[in-house]
C-alpha positions, 0 to 999 in steps of 0.5 A: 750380514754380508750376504744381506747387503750383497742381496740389498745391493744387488736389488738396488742395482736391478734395472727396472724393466721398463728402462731394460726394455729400452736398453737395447734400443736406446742406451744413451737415454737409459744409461745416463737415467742409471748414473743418475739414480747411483749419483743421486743415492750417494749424495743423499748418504754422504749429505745424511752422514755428513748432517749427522756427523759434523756437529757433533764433531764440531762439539768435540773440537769445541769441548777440547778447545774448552778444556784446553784454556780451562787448563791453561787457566788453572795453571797460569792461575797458579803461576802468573809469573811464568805467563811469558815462559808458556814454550818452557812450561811445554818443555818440562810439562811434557817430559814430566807427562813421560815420567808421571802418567799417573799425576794428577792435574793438580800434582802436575801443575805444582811440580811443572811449575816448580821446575819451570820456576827454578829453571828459569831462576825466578825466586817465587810464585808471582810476576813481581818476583821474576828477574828482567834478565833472560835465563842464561843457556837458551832452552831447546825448541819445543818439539812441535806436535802437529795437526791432529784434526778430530775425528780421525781416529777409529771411534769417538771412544778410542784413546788418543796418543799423548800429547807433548803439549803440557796444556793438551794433556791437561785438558785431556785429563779434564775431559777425563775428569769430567766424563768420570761418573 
């Protein structure tokens, strides 16, 4: 295959004989000719990838970004009263992500919850019964997860490193559960 496309290329690259014939006699007018056909064929396979690629990157984006409120939803569904605590719902939803690969998003939602909930001294499952005082130790900061753009990894297939965002492993696991057969 390799030697297929050197064959290709070679072929591509061939100067035709009229310009080889004014070549000698004339290379500030053929040269800029050959540029430009090179020029040209570069424009049109990076104008055809990017045609070709940017939509349906953009459709991952947009899918992840989906599956990412989707999860959000669910469990501040199930917790309305931790809706200001999102920073130490990240912190326990990533440690517990360290412990529990395996646990569904359903048993991961519970038990973050739970944590989160006694962490913060919050006696139920509702804003009504969250105290107005602050915890009393200050939480660590989140580890900040950076930028991590799609399409930058080896294919489309290719499994991407877990998350410490509890909300960006959710989703993920949504994504997973819904391209599931």
């Amino acid at each position: 295959m390799e030697q297929e496309q050197f064959a290709q290329l070679t072929d591509y690259y061939k100067i035709p004989d009229d310009l080889a014939a004014r070549l000698s006699t004339e290379p500030e007018l053929v040269l800029p000719v050959l540029a430009a056909k090179i020029h040209q064929a570069l424009m049109r396979t990076h104008m055809n990838m990017l045609s070709q690629e940017l939509p349906r990157r953009i459709q991952e984006i947009n899918t992840y970004h989906a599956a990412e409120e989707k999860s959000k939803e669910a469990f501040f569904g199930r917790w309305p009263g931790l809706k200001g605590h999102e920073k130490q719902v990240i912190q326990v939803g990533a440690m517990y992500r360290k412990m529990n690969p395996n646990a569904t998003p359903e048993e991961a939602i519970e038990k973050i919850g739970r944590v989160v909930n006694a962490a913060l001294g919050l006696a139920g499952d509702t804003p009504s019964s969250a105290p107005a005082q602050p915890p009393a130790r200050p939480q660590p900061p989140a580890a900040k997860s950076g930028f991590r753009p799609a399409g930058t990894q080896a294919s489309a297939s290719a499994a991407a490193p877990p998350s410490d965002n509890i909300f960006t492993a959710m989703a993920e696991e949504f994504l997973m559960d819904d391209s599931a057969p």
